[in-house]
N, C-alpha and C positions, 0 to 999 in steps of 0.2 A: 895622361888624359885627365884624370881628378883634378892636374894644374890650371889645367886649360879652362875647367870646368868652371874652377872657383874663380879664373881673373873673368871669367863670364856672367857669373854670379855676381860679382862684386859690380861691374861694367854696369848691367842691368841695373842692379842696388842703387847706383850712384847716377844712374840716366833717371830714374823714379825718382829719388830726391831732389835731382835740381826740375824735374820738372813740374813738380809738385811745388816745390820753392818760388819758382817761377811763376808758375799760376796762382798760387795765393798773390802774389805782388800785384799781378797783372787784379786782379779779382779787389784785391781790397782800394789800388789805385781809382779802377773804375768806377767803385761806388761810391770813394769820398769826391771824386774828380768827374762828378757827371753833370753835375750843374755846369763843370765850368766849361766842358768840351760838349756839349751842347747834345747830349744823350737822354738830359732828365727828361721823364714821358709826366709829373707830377709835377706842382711848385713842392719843395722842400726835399727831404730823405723819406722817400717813399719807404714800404714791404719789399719792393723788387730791391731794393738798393741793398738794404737791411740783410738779406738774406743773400743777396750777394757779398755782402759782408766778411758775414758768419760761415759760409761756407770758404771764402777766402783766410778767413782766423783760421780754419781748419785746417787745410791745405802749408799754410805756414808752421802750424805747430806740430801736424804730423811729420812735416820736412827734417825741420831742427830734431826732433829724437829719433828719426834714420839716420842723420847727421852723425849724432852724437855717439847714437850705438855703433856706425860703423868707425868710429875711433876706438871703440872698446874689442876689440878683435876677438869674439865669441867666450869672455870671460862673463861669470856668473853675474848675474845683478844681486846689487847688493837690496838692504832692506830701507836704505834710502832712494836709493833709483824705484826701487819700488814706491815708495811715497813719491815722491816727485811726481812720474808720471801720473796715479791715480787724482793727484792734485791738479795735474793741467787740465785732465778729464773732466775733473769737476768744476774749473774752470770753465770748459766752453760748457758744458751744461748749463752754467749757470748764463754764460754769454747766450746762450738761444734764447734761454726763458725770457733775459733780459732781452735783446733784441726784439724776439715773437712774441712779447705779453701782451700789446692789446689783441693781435691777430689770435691768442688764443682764449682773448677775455678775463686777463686778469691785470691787465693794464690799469692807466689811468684814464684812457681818449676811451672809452669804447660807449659812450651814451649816446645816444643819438642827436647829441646840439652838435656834435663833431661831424662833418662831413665825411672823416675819413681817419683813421689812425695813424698818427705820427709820433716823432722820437721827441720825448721830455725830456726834463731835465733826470726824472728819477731813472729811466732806462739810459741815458748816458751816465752813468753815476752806477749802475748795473755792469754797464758794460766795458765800465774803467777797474771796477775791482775785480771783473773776471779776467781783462788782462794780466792787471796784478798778480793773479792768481796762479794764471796760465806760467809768466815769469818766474814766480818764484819752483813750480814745479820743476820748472826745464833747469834751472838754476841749482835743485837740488839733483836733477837727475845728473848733471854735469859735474857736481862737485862730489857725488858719488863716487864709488872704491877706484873706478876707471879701470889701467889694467892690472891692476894688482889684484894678485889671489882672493887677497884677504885683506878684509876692511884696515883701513888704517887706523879704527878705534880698537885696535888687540892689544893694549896696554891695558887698555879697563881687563880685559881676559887671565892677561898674565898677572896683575896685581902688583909689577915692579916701577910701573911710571913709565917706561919706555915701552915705545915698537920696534919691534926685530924689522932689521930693512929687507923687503924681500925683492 
């Protein structure tokens, strides 16, 4: 029964992930792709858009580290997957701010000769290095121990130059 249980766990895991994968796709298509399929309710990249964005950055970046842990088959995270991830984290954090800064008045549009708050050059330029960010998190969280016990830096441990292959 516990067999069953897990290829049902895993089923579910893996129905989550791509669906989650999926809708960030669909999500972040939409908002770069609205002008062009004839959805924009604004001339330019609205707050609706924006935010549909950022919630589709999310939905994608959550996918990929369900992804990637379920390649690691319940073995320890190491102390770079742990960097990694808190890295992607602070990634979209910093993707919100950057996205939602005039919406929450720390922008550059928010005075009143602007009709309305839109994306500058400095919040795309925000929201290119919290890619970056995000990237390089996942990138570390992948190149992490994976399935191995124990980190492959255990040469530094043992003081001889080499790692024992495990």
């Amino acid at each position: 029964m516990s067999g069953e249980e897990n290829s049902k766990s895993a089923n579910l895991r893996r129905n989550v992930t791509l669906g989650l994968f999926g809708i960030g796709l669909i999500l972040i298509m939409l908002s770069l792709g609205a002008e062009f399929i004839g959805l924009d309710i604004t001339p330019g990249f609205g707050m609706v858009q924006m935010f549909q964005l950022l919630v589709g950055l999310t939905a994608l970046t959550l996918s990929l580290f369900m992804y990637i842990k379920s390649l690691r088959h319940n073995t320890p995270r190491s102390l770079q997957a742990d960097i990694g991830v808190r890295l992607a984290a602070t990634g979209l954090v910093f993707a919100y701010v950057s996205g939602l800064s005039d919406l929450i008045s720390i922008g550059t549009h928010v005075e009143p000769q602007f009709e309305r708050p839109f994306v500058g050059p400095l919040q795309l330029g925000g929201l290119a290095l919290a890619g970056f960010v995000i990237i390089v998190g996942l990138a570390l969280y992948y190149t992490s121990r994976g399935t191995r016990p124990k980190s492959s830096m255990e040469f530094i441990v043992n003081g001889n130059g080499k790692a024992k292959k495990s």
